[in-house]
C-alpha positions in Angstrom: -55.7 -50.4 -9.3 -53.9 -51.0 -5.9 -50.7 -50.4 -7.7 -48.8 -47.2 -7.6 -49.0 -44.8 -10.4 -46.3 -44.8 -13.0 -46.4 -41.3 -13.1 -46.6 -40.8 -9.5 -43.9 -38.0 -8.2 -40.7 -38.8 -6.3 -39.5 -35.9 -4.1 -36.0 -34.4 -5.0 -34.2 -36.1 -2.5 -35.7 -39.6 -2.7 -34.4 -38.9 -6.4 -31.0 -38.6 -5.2 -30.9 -41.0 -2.7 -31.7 -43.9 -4.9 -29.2 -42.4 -7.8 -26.4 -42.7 -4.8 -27.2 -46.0 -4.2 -27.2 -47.2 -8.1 -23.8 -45.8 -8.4 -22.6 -47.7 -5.1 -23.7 -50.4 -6.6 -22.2 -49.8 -10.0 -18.8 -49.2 -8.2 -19.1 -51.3 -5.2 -18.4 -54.1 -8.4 -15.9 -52.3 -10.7 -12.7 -53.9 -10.9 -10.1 -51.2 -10.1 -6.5 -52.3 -10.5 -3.7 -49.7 -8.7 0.0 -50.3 -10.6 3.3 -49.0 -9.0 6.0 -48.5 -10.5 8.8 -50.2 -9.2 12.1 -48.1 -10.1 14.9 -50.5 -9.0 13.8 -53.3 -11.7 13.4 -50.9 -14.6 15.4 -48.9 -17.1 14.3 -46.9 -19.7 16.1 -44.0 -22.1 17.3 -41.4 -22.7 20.0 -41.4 -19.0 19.6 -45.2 -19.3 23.5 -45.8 -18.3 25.4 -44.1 -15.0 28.5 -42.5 -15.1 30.2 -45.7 -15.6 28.0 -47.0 -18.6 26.4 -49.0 -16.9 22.3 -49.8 -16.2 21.5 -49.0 -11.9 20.5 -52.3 -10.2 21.7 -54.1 -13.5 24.2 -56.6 -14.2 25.4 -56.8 -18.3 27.3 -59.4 -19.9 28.4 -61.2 -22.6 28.5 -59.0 -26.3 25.5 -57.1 -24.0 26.6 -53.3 -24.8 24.3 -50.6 -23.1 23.8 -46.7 -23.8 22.3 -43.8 -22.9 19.3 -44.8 -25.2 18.9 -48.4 -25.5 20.8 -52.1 -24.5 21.9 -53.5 -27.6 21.8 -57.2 -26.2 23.6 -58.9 -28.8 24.8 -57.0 -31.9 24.5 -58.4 -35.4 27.3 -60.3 -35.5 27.3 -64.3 -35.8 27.4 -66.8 -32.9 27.2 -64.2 -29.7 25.3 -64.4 -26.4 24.8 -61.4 -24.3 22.5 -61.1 -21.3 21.2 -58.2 -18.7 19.8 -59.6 -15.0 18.4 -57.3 -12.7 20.6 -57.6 -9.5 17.6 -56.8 -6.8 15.1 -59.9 -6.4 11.3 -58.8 -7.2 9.0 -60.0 -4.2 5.6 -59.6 -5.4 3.4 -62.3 -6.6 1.4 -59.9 -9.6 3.1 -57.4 -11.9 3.0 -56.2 -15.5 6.1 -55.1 -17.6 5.7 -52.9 -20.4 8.8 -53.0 -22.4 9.9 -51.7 -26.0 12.3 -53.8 -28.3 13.8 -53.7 -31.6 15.3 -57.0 -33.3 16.7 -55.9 -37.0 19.0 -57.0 -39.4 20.3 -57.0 -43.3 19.2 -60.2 -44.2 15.3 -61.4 -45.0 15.6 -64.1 -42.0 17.1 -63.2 -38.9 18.5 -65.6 -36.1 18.3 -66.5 -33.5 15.9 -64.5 -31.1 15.6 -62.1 -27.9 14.5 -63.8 -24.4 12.2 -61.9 -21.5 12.8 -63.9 -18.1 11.3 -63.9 -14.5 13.6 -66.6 -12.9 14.4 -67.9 -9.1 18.1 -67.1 -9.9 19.9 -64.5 -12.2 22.9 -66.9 -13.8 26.1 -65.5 -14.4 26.6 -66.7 -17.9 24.9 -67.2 -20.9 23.6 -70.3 -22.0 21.7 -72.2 -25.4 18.4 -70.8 -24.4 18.0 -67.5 -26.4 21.9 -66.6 -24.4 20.8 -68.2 -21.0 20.9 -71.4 -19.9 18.5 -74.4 -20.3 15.9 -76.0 -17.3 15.3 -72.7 -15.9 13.3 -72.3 -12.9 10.5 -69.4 -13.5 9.2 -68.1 -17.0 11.0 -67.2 -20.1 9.3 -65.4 -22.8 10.7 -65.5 -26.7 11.0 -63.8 -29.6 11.9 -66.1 -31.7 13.1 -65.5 -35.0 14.5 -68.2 -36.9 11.9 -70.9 -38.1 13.8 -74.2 -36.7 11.3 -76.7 -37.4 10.5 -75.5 -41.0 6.7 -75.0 -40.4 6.6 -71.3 -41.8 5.3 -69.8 -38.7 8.3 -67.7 -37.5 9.0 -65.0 -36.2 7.1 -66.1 -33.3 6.4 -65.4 -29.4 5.5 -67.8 -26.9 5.7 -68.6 -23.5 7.5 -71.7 -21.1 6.9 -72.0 -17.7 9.9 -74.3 -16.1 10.4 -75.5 -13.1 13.9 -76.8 -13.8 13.5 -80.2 -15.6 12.1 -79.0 -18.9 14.8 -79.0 -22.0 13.9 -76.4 -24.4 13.4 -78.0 -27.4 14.9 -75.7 -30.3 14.5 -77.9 -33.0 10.7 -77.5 -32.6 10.7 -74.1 -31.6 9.1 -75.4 -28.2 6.2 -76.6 -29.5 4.3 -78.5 -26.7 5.9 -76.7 -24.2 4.3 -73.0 -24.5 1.4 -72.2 -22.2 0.6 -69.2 -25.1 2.0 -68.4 -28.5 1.3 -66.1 -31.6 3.2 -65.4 -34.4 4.3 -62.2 -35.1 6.0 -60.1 -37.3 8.6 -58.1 -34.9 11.2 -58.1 -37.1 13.2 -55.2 -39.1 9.9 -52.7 -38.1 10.7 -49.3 -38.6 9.3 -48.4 -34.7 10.2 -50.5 -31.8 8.0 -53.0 -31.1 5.9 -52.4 -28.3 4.9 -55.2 -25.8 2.8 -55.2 -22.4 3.4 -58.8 -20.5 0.8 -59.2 -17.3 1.1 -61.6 -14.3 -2.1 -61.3 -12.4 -4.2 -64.1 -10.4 -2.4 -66.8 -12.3 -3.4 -65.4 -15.7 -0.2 -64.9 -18.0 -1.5 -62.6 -20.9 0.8 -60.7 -23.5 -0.4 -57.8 -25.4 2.3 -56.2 -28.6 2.0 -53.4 -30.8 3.9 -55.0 -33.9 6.0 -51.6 -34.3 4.1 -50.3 -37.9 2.8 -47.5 -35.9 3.0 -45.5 -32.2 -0.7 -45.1 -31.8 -1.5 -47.1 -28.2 -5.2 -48.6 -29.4 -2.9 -50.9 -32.1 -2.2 -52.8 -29.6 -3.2 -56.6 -30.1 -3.5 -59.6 -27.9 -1.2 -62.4 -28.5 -2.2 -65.0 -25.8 -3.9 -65.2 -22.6 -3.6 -68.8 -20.6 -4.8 -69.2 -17.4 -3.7 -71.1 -14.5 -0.5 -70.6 -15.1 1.9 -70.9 -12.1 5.0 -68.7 -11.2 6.2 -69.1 -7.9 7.2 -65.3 -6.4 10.5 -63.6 -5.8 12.6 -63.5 -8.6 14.4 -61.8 -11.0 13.9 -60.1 -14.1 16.0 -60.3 -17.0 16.9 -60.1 -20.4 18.7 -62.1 -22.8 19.6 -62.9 -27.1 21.6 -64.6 -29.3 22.7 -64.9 -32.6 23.5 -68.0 -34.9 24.9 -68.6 -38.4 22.7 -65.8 -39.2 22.4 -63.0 -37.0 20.3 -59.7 -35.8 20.9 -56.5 -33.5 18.7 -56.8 -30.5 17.8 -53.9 -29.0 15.6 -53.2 -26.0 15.0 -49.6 -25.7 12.7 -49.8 -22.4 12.1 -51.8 -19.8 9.3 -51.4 -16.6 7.9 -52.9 -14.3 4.9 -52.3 -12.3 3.4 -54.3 -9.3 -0.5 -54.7 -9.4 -2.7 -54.5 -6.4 -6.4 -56.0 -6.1 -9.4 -53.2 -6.2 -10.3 -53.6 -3.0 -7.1 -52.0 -1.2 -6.7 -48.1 -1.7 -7.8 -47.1 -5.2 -11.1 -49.4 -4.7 -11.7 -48.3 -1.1 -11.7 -44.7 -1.8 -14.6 -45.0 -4.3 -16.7 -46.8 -2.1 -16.1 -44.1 1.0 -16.9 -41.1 -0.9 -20.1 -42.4 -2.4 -21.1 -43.8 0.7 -20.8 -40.5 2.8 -22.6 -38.5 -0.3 -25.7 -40.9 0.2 -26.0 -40.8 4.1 -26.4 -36.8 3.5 -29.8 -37.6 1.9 -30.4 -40.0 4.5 -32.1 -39.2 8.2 -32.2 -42.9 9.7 -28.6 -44.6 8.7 -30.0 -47.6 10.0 -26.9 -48.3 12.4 
């Protein structure tokens, strides 16, 4: 046959040539993501609070009480509103926040909920959405805790994007308004409950470990939605109420991260290095 034989030897460095150039290949396409942490719109225990008791780059308010160890947003008293809004706007147009709450309280049902915002304005006072005000412009993100519309499926987290003329609608726990939703048991766990909230190429996805365990692989996915628009620069913030029946809310961590595409330095370095190893094994480069 004219074909070469199957068996036919390949010299040591032809070998290693062509291995290079498979694992250029291989991570030539691998999605790298680079995170940094960005200190000035996060908190986290156990020298959460300054000298003064209060959060750096933080603004507290309402029955909001932080610690060294946690922000206890509202405590579980009934009818408060308390609120935390980071004081620096955040610029960047893809970031992830990892954060750890605990919402607990005596009673079987619990009211009213905790609220995780990304918002064109911090407001200075609290408000009937979750202890901040209504037609928001940004994203809010609830843990919502009292079943309002009677349909058995709370406690709950979803998701409203808003830009400014949307009413929450309470009374149906903003059904038709979520772009992503699950329900979830967060309540009276006895571990905080562990959530990881991404913002990257207009996806919006929310992954939460429900608090029964520590262990990082029981993490879950509540909702991914795509297309999802949130104009850039804003600020981060956190808010809660209570109602005729009422919860502690606790947040115990809060950080933030911005998220780079693989192709600026964690992707390009990978590529380099490979490509230098396989022009060793190479006499004509070709350029």
């Amino acid at each position: 046959s004219s074909g070469i034989n199957a068996e036919w030897p390949l010299r040591p460095g032809i070998r290693m040539l062509i291995l290079c150039l498979l694992l250029n290949v291989v991570v030539g396409f691998e999605e790298v993501l680079h995170r940094r942490f960005e200190y000035k719109h996060s908190f986290k225990g156990p020298s959460l609070t300054d000298s003064a008791g209060k959060v750096p780059f933080w603004n507290a308010g309402g029955s909001c009480m932080p610690s060294a160890d946690s922000v206890r947003v509202t405590p579980s008293i009934r009818s408060k509103q308390g609120w935390i809004w980071n004081n620096i706007q955040y610029v960047g147009s893809n970031w992830e926040i990892e954060f750890s709450l605990k919402i607990h309280g005596r009673g079987k049902i619990g009211a009213d909920g905790m609220a995780i915002w990304f918002v064109q304005e911090a407001p200075a006072q609290g408000g009937s959405v979750f202890g901040a005000p209504n037609n928001w412009k940004g994203l809010g993100v609830f843990f919502d805790s009292f079943d309002n519309d009677n349909k058995h499926d709370n406690p709950a987290v979803s998701a409203v994007v808003n830009d400014g003329s949307i009413a929450f609608d309470h009374g149906k726990d903003g059904k038709g308004q979520t772009v992503g939703s699950c329900v979830s048991g967060f309540r009276n766990r006895p571990h905080p409950t562990q959530v990881r909230l991404r913002y990257f190429n207009n996806i919006l996805s929310l992954e939460l470990n429900n608090g029964i365990t520590l262990r990082d692989g029981d993490f879950e996915t509540c909702f991914t939605a795509s297309n999802v628009k949130i104009p850039p620069g804003g600020f981060f913030g956190v808010s809660a109420a209570t109602g005729a029946l009422a919860d502690d809310h606790d947040i115990t961590r809060f950080m933030v991260y911005s998220i780079f595409e693989k192709q600026d330095e964690v992707g390009s370095k990978h590529y380099t290095v490979l490509t230098v190893d396989c022009e060793l094994w190479t006499v004509d480069r070709g350029h």
